[in-house]
N, C-alpha and C positions, 0 to 999 in steps of 0.2 A: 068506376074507372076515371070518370072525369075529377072527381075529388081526389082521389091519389095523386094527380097531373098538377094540379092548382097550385100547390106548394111549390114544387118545383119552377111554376109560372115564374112567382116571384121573385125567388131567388135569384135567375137568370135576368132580371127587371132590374133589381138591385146592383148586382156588378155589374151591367153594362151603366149605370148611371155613375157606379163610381169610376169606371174608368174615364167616364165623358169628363168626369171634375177633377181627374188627376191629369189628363191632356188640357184641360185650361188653364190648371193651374200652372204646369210649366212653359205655356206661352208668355202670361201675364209674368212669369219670373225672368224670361229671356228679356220682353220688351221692357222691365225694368234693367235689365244689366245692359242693353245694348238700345238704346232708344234712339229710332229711327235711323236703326240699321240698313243698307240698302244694299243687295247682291248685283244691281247693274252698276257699277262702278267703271269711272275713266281712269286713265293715266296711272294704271302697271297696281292699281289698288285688287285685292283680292276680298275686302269688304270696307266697307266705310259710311260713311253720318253725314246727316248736309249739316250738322253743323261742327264734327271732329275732323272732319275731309277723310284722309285713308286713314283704316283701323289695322290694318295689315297689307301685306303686299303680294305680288305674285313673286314666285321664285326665281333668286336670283337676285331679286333686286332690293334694295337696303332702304331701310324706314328710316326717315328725320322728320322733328317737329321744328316748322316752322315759324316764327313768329309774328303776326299780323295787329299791330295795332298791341292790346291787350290780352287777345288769344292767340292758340298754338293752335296748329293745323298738320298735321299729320300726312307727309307727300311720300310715291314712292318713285327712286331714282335708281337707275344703272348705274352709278359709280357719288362718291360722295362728296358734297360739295367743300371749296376751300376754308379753312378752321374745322376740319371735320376728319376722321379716321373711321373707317370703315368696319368692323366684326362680323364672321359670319358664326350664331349660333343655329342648332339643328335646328329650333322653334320659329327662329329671326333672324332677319339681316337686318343690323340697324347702325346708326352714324351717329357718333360720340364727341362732343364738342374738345376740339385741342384746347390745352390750356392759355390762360388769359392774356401770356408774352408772347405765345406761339403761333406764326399765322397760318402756316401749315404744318402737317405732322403725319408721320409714320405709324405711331401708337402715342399713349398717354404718356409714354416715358423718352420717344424721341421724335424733338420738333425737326424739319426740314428747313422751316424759313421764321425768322422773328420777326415780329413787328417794330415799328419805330422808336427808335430808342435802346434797343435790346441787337447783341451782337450774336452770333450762331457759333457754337464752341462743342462737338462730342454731342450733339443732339440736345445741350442743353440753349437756353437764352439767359445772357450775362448782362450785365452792368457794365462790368469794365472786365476785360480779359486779362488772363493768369501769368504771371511773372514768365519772360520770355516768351509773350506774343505782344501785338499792338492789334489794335482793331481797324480794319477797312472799311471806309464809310462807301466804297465802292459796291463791295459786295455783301455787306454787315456782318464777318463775321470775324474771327481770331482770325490771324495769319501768322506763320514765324516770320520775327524782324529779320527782313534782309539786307547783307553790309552792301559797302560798295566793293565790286570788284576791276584792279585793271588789267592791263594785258600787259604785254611785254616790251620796254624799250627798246623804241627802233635805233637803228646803229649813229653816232654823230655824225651831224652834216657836216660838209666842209668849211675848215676856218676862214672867215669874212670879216670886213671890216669893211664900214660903210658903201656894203652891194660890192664888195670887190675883192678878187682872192690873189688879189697882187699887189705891189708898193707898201706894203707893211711888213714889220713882224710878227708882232703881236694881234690878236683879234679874239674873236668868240666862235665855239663853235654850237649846235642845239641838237638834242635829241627829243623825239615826245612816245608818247604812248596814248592806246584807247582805251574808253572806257568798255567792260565787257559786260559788268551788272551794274546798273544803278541801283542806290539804296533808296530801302523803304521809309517811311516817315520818321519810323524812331531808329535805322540803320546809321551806322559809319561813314562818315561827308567823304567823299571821294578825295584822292590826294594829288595833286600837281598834275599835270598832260604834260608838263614839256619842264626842262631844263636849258637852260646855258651856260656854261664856263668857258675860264679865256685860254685862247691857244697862243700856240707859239711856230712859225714856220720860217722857212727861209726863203728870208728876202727875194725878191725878183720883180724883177722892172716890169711896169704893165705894158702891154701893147695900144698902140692908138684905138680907145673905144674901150680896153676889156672890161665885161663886168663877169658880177656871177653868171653860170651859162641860165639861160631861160629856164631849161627842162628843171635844175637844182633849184631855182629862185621860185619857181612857181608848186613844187611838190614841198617844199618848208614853209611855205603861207598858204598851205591848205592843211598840211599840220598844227601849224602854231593855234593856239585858241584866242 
């Protein structure tokens, strides 16, 4: 009985050893893929290296490599940081550097803000912007060119002749207008505020003292430019 058993001893000897050396072998294969891996991880890491920082992140939150010196360091953040665009794939969330003109961005195909130098045009960053805009160094981006616009002339003042609307014939009278839009850099110069031409009235003797009245003489020099 004991000789029937024996065989079978070994057998069961045998694979339990090979199993021992198929569990070491895929140890020594992880700690080659992953070498000094570490499951206590800070700061939103879901595994990470002391010397790659986070290898992955917890959910939610989006992977970027940082760069320190000569190496990259792998952090994980709630939302991603400026030069950077966001992806959420099912695997990963990770942060995609905007391109090299672009200082922030939407996706790889529309920037938000350019950097110096570069104006903001339709999500692109330009050089010099497109026939029919001018560039604002205000807010750096295209603008359309704006003319100038004015309003409406107001009615002629009464005709005068040095401060006085008596003891002449002849004199001048003035009308102005405001400006409604100022133009923009490469816009339309705005055109005259005010006019004069000469009048003609009839004659009348002044009174001792008369000028033009106050309220007339003071509302045309705040007209006049």
């Amino acid at each position: 009985m004991r000789l029937r058993l024996l065989p079978w001893f070994f057998i069961i000897l045998n694979f339990a050893e090979y199993l021992g050396g198929q569990h070491a072998s895929r140890g020594r294969r992880q700690r080659r893929m992953h070498p000094s891996v570490s499951q206590g991880c800070q700061g939103g890491c879901a595994t990470c290296s002391d010397y790659n920082g986070c290898l992955s992140c917890k959910p939610r939150l989006f992977f970027v490599l940082e760069r320190i010196g000569m190496k990259q360091i792998g952090v994980c953040l709630s939302s991603c940081p400026s030069g950077y665009y966001g992806t959420r794939y099912p695997d990963i969330n990770k942060c995609t550097k905007c391109k090299a003109d672009c200082d922030t961005c939407f996706n790889k195909n529309f920037c938000t803000k350019c950097k110096s130098g570069f104006y903001l045009h339709l999500g692109k960053c330009l050089d010099n912007c497109p026939e029919g805009l001018e560039a604002s160094n205000h807010t750096m981006e295209c603008i359309s060119i704006v003319h100038c616009e004015a309003g409406e002339w107001s009615p002629w003042s009464p005709c005068t002749k040095k401060g006085k609307t008596c003891g002449f014939k002849r004199g001048t009278e003035t009308r102005v207008r405001d400006i409604i839009q100022h133009p923009s850099a490469k816009g339309n110069l705005c055109p005259p505020t005010s006019e004069t031409r000469k009048c003609t009235v009839q004659r009348k003797k002044c009174q001792k003292g008369e000028r033009v009245p106050q309220s007339v003489d003071l509302f045309w020099s705040q007209k006049s430019p």
